[in-house]
C-alpha positions in Angstrom: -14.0 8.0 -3.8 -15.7 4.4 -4.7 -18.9 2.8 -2.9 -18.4 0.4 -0.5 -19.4 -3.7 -1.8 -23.1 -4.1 -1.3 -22.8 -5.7 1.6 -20.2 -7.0 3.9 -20.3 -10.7 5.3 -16.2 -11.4 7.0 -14.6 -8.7 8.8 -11.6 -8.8 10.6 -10.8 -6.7 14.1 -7.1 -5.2 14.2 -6.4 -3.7 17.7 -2.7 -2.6 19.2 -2.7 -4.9 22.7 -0.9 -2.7 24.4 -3.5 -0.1 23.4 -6.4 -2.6 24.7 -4.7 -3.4 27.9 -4.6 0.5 28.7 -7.8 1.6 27.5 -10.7 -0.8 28.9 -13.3 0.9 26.5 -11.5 -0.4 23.5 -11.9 -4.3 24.9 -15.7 -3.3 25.3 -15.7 -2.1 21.9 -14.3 -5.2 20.6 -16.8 -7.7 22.5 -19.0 -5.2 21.8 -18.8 -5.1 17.9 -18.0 -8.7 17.6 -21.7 -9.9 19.2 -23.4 -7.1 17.0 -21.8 -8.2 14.0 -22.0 -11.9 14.5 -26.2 -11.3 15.6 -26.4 -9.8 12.1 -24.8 -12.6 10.2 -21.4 -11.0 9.3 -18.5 -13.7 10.6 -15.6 -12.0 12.5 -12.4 -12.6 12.6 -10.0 -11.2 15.7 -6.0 -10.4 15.1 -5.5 -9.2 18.5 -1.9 -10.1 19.4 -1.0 -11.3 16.6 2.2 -9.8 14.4 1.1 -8.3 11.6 3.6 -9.8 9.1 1.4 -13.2 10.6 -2.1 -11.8 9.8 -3.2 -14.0 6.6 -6.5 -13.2 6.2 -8.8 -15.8 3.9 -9.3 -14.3 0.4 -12.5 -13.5 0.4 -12.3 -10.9 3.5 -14.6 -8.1 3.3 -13.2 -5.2 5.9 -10.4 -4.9 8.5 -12.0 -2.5 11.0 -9.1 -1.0 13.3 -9.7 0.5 17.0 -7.2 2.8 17.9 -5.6 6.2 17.0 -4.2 7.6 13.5 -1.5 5.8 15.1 -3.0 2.3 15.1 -4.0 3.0 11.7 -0.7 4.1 10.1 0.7 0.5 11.8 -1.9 -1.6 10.1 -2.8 -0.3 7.0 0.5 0.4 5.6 2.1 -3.1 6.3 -1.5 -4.7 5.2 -2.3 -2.4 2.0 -1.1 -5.1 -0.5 -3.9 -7.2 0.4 -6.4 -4.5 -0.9 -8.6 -4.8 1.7 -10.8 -1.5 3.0 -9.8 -0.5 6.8 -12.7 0.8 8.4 -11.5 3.1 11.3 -13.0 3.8 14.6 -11.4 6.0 16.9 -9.6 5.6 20.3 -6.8 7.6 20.1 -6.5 11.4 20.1 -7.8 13.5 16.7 -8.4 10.2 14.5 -7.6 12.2 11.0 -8.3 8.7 9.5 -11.0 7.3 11.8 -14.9 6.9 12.6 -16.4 8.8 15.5 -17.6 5.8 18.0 -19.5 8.0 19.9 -22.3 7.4 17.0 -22.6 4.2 18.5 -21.4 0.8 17.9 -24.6 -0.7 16.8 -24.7 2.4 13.6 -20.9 1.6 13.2 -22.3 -2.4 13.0 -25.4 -1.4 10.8 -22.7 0.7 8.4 -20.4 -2.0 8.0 -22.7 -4.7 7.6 -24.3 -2.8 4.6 -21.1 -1.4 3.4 -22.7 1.6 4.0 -19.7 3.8 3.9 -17.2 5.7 1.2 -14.3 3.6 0.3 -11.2 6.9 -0.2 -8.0 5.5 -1.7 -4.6 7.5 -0.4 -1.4 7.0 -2.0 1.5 5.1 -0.2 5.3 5.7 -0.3 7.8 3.4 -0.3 11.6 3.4 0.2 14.6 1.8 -0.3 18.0 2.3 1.6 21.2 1.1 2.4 23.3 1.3 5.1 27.4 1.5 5.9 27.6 -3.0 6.2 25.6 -2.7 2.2 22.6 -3.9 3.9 19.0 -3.3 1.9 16.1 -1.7 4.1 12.6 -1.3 2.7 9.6 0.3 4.1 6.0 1.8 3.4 4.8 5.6 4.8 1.1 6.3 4.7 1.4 9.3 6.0 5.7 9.8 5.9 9.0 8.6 5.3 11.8 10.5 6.7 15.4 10.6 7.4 16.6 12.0 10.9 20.0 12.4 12.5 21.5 10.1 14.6 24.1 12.1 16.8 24.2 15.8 17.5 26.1 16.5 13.5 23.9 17.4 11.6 22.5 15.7 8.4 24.5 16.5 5.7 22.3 15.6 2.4 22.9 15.5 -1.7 19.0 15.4 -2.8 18.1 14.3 -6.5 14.0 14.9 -7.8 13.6 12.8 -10.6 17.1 11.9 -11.4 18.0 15.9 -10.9 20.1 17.7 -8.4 19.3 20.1 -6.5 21.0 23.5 -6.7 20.8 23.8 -2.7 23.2 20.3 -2.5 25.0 19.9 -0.5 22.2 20.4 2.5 22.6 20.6 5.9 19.8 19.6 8.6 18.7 17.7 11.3 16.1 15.9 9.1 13.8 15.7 6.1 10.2 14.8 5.5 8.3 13.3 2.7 5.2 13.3 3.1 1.7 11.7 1.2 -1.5 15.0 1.3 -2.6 12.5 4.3 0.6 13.1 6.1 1.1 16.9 5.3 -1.0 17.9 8.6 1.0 16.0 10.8 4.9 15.9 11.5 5.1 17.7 8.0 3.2 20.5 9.0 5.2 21.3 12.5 8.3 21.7 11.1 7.0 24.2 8.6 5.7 22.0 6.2 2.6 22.7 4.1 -0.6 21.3 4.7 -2.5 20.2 1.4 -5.6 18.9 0.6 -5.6 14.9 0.9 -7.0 14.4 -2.8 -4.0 16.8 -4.3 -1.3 15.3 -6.6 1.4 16.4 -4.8 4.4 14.7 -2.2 5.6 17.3 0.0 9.5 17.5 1.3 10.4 19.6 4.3 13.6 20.2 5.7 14.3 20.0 9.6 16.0 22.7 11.0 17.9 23.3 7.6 21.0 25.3 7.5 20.4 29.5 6.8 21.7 28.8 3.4 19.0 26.6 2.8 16.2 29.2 0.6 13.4 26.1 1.0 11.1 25.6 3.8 8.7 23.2 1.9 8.8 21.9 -1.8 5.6 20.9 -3.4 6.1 17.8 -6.0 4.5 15.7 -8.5 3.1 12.7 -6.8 5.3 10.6 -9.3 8.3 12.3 -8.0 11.0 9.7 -7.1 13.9 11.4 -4.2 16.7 10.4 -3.6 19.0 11.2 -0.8 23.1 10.5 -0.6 24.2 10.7 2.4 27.4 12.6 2.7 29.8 11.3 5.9 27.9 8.9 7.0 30.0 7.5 9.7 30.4 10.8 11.4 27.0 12.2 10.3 24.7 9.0 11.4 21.6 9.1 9.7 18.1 6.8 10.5 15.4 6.4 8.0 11.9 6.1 9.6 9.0 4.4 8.4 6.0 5.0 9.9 7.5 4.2 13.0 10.1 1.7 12.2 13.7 2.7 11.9 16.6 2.4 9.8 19.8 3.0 10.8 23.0 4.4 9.7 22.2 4.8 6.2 24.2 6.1 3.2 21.6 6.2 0.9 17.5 6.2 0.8 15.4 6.2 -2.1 11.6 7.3 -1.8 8.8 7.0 -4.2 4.9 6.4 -4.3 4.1 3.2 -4.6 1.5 1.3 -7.4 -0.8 0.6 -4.2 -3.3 2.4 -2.7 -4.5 2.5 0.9 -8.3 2.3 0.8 -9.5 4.3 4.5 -13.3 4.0 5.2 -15.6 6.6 6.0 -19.1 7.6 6.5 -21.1 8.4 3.4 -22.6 11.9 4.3 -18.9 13.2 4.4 -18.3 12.5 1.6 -18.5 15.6 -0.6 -16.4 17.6 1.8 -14.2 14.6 3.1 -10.8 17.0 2.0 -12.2 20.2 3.4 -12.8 17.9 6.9 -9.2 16.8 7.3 -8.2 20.6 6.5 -10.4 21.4 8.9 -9.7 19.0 12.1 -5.4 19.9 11.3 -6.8 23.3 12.4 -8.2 22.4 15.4 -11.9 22.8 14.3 -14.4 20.6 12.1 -16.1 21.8 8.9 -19.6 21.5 8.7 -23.2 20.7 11.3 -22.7 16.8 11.6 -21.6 16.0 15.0 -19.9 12.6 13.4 -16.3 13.5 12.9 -14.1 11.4 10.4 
């Protein structure tokens, strides 16, 4: 956990359209934030509508600040985390794991971020590498998962290596597998029997989907450095997709997953700070940890 810069002067506002045409609070927000931003000398940028692999933001950018869900999130920060820029949530969606509480109020939220008055956190980011049955090359980023998934109603059928070693359980049969960052490990992870770890633990966390009886694992715990691989056995019969936070590969034969060099750096408010882990550990649970009534 790192203090935010002293004070920030560019922003940029990231917002799913689709999101903002559905949910009339969010364009408020937006207008919203952008005149109490701009009144206090801080110059912002909107990338509303626009792809994100065209979002080139000048150099010197300060901030993204993202309205939306974990969801909204997930889309931005992985495909933008080579920039290094913080993302400074603030939450439109459902939970918001990885957001700010808007119901502080906009001008705080404006106040925080013109200050940098908030904790930078950095989480760790997988990356993957596949190929499918043409010998075509995939890649991807997971900020909270990567996992494979069946295609067809035939099961997965899987020969795993951790760190360049077999597994005794090969060859596996399931409907999927998860790896998942800490970040990730209370979400899909988690409800398929997956184990929920602290966000700030060293560990990846794999998970089988509706694994064969012969299978012994429910959940494996890893080193962070931990690269998987996965062969995929049958492929033509046994159609397998890797997903990406959200984007999908299809028909692969083989996937390789590891965590990548870059960090994603998630905002949040200062006061939270000490017991930021115990929070997310907290809200998987249904519940909150703590008295504030601000919920990261």
């Amino acid at each position: 956990m790192e203090n935010a810069k002293p004070r920030v002067r560019k922003c940029a506002l990231l917002a799913d359209i689709r999101q903002l045409r559905n949910k009339p609070e969010m364009q408020r927000a937006m207008t919203a934030l952008t005149s109490l931003l701009g009144s206090d000398g801080v110059e912002v940028i909107s990338y509303v509508d626009v792809p994100i692999e065209a979002i080139k933001p000048d150099p010197d950018l300060d901030l993204f600040v993202v309205l939306g869900g974990d969801g909204s999130m997930i889309q931005f920060a992985g495909q933008l985390s080579s920039l290094d820029i913080p993302f400074y949530g603030l939450n439109y969606g459902n939970v918001g794991f990885m957001m700010n509480n808007p119901q502080e109020g906009l001008r705080q939220h404006a106040n925080k971020i013109k200050r940098g008055n908030f904790m930078v956190h950095p989480f760790p980011l997988l990356e993957m590498l596949a190929r499918d049955l043409n010998g075509n090359s995939h890649e991807g980023v997971g900020l909270n998962d990567i996992y494979l998934q069946r295609m067809t109603p035939q099961s997965c059928k899987v020969n795993i290596t951790l760190g360049g070693h077999s597994l005794p359980i090969n060859p596996l049969l399931c409907d999927g597998l998860i790896v998942a960052t800490p970040l990730g490990s209370t979400a899909y992870s988690y409800n398929v029997t997956g184990s929920m770890v602290a966000i700030n633990a060293e560990v990846l966390t794999l998970t089988p989907v509706a694994a064969a009886r012969s299978c012994p694992v429910s959940c494996m715990m890893l080193p962070l450095s931990t690269e998987i691989t996965f062969e995929i056995l049958e492929p033509k019969k046994r159609r397998v997709q890797v997903v990406s936070d959200g984007q999908n590969h299809g028909d692969v034969t083989y996937a390789k997953i590891w965590t990548s060099d870059r960090k994603v750096k998630l905002c949040f408010a200062p006061e939270f700070a000490k017991t930021l882990a115990m929070r997310f550990i907290a809200k998987a649970c249904g519940g909150d940890f703590g008295n504030g009534s601000s919920k990261n």
